[in-house]
N, C-alpha and C positions, 0 to 999 in steps of 0.2 A: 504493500500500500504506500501511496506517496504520502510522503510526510505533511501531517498538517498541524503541528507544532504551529503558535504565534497564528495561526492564522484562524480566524474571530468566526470568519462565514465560510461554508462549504456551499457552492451550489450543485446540484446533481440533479446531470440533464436524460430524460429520457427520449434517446434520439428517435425512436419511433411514433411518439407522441406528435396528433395532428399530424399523421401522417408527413414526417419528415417535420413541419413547422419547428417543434423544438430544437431539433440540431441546426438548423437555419435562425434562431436564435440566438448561436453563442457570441458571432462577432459585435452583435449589437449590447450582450452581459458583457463584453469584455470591455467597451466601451464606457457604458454606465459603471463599474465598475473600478477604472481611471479617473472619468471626470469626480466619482465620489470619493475616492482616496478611500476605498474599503479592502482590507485586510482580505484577500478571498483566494479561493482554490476553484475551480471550476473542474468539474470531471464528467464523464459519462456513464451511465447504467450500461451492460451487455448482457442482462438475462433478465425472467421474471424472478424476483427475490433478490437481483443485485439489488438494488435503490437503496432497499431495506437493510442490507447487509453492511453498504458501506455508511449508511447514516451509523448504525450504531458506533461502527469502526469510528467513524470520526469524532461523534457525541465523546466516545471513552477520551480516545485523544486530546482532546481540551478544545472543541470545535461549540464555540456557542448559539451560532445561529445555520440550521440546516434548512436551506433554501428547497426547495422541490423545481422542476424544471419543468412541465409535461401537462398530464390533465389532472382526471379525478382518480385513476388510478395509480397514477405516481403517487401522488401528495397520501392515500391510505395508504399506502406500501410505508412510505419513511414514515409517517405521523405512527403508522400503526406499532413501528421497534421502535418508535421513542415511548410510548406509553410508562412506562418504569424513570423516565430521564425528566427532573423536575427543574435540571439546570439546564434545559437545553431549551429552545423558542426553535419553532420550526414557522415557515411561509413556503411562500409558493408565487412562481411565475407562474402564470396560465399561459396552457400552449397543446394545449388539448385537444379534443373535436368537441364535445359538449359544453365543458367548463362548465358544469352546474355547479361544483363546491364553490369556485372561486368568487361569485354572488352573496355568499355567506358573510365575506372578509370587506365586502365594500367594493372590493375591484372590478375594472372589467372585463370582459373575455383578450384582450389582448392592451398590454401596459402600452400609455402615452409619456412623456418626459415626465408628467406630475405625478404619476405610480410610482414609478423608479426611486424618486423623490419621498417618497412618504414611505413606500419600501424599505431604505436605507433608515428615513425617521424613524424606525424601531418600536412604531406603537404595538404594544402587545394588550393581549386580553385571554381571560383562560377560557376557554370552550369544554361543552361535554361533547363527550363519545359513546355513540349506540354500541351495542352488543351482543350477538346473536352466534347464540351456540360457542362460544369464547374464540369468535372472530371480531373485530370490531369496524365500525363505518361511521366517518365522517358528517356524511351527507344523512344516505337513507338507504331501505332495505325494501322490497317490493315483491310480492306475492300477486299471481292472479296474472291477467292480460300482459303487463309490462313485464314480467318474466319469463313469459312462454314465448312473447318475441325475443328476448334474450337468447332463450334455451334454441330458437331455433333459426338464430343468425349467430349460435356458437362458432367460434373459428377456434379449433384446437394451437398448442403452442406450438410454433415452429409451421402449420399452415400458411398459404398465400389466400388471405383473403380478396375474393372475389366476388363481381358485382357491384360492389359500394354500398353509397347511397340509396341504388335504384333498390338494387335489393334488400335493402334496410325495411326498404317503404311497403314492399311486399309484402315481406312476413308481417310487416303491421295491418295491412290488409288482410290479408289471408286470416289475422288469430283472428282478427277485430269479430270478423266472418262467421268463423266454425267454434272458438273457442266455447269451451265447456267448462263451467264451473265446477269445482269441487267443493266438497264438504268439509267443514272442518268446525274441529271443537275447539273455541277463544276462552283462557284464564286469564283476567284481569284479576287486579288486588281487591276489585271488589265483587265479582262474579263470574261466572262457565254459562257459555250458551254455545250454542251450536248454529253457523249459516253455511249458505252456500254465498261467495266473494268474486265478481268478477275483477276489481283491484282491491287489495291491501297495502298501506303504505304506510309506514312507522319510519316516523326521521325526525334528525335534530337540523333540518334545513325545509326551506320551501321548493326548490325547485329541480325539477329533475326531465331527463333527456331532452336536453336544451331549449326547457319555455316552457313544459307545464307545471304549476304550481298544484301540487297535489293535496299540499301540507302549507296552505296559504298562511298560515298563525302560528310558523312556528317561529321559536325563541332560541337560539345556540345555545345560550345557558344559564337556562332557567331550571334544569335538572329535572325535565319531561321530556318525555317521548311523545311526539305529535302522532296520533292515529287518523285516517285515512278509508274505513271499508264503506267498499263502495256494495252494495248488495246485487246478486244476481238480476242480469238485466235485459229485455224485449235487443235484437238486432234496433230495431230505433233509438232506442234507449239509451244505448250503447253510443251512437253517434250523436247524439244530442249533449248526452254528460262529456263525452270528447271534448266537445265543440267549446263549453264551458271552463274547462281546467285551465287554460292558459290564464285566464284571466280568475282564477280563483273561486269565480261564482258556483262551482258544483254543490260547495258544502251547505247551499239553501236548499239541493234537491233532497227529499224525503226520501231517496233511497241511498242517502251519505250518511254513515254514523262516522262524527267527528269527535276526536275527542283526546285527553291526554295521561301520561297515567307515566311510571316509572318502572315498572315491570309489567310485562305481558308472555305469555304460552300462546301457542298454536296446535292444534294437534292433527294431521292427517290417519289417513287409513294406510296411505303408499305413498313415496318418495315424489314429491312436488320440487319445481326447481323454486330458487328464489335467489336476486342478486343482491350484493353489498356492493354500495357506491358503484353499480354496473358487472360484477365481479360476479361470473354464475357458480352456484352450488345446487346441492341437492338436497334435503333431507325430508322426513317423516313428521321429527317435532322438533319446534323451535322453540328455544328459551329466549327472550330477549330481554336486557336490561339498558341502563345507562351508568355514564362512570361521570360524572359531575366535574367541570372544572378540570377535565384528565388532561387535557395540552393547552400548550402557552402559545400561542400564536400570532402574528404580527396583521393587523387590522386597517381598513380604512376609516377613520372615525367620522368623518365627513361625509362618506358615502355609504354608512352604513344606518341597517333598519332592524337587522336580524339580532342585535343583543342589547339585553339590560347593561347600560351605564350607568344605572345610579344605586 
């Protein structure tokens, strides 16, 4: 590992992220960089689990501020191996394809001269971190429609993802279509029922695949988990409540229970997908919590709406 002794900030770049856009990033960090007279090391990720690997490396080494380079997957990857690091402040370039976390922090999908700038300012603030199954997310976690298009615009590691965009749009067509709801039994701290869910959505953010606000009320850290079930719903129905999430107005529709809580269970019959911060998994039952206050992270405070400041 290169040595990062005396040096304050590590940025780690995910050259894949935004489809190249990160690594076409670094001449302009190295820039910013100079004109700020910051203490820095600039490196690259080369696998899934590098980022993670060498944030910690560096945290140990005396590295105080671990930049993230990339999208919503990088920045959980290092945030997630700092979770234990109370001396460490983690941020984040956005250079992603969605950038849904980086709306959290005040910032916006891609830094103008005045980011860089407040960047460097070093406002921090502690944020919580969701929890499911003792993986942890950022953002948010998603059950139902938004995950089956997940599960089945999967690109395994080392694949050449094909199609793009276009076929992005397909499979969201295609679940929007056929999808089938499943059963499932909900433990809240205050009670067990049983629905059928065409989305579930539990996050400590509002917005997710790039513009709809699923979880329009929620708070980074207020030490709740924002819920989201949207109840089984008519082909109409279904495009109608769509048509509403961007703009947040679904959770007036009487087929929305909104609502919040600090621990929640799931439980299926058979192995359902469901993503973290976009990241697909599989399982049966899910445990989820929140860790309050778990990272220190550097903020826009001017352009920000998602956290208690007083």
């Amino acid at each position: 590992m290169e040595n990062s002794q005396n040096k304050e900030w590590v940025f780690i770049i995910n050259p894949a992220a935004g489809n190249g856009y990160a690594k076409a990033l670094k001449p302009k960090l190295d820039e910013m960089i100079h004109k700020y007279s910051i203490d820095a090391l600039v490196i690259f990720s080369e696998r899934i689990g590098h980022a993670a690997q060498l944030a910690r490396e560096h945290a140990d080494n005396g590295s105080k501020y671990i930049i993230a380079v990339g999208g919503d997957g990088t920045i959980n990857e290092i945030a997630s191996s700092l979770l234990d690091n109370k001396n460490v402040t983690i941020g984040i370039v956005p250079a992603g394809t969605g950038n849904d976390f980086i709306q959290i922090l005040g910032f916006p999908n891609h830094f103008e001269e005045e980011h860089w700038e407040i960047l460097f300012g070093k406002k921090t603030i502690l944020m919580d971190v969701g929890m499911c199954n003792g993986l942890p997310f950022l953002n948010g976690m998603g059950l139902g429609f938004d995950a089956q298009v997940a599960a089945e615009n999967y690109i395994k590691p080392g694949e050449v993802k094909k199609g793009g965009k276009n076929k992005y749009i397909y499979h969201i067509i295609k679940t929007l279509l056929f999808y089938k709801e499943k059963r499932m039994t909900v433990l809240t701290t205050e009670n067990k029922h049983e629905t059928d869910c065409f989305i579930n959505t539990i996050s400590i953010g509002r917005r997710f695949a790039g513009g709809f606000f699923l979880t329009p009320k929620a708070i980074a850290n207020d030490g709740l988990l924002d819920v989201c079930m949207i109840e089984k719903l008519s082909l109409l129905q279904r495009f109608s409540i769509l048509l509403k999430v961007p703009k947040g107005t679904h959770v007036q529709n009487k087929k929305v229970n909104y609502y919040q809580t600090s621990k929640i269970g799931i439980e299926f019959s058979q192995e359902v997908p469901f993503h973290l911060d976009g990241e697909l998994h599989f399982s049966k039952n899910l445990d989820v919590s929140i860790l309050p206050g778990a990272i220190n992270i550097i903020f826009n405070p001017s352009g920000n709406h998602f956290f208690k400041t007083n």
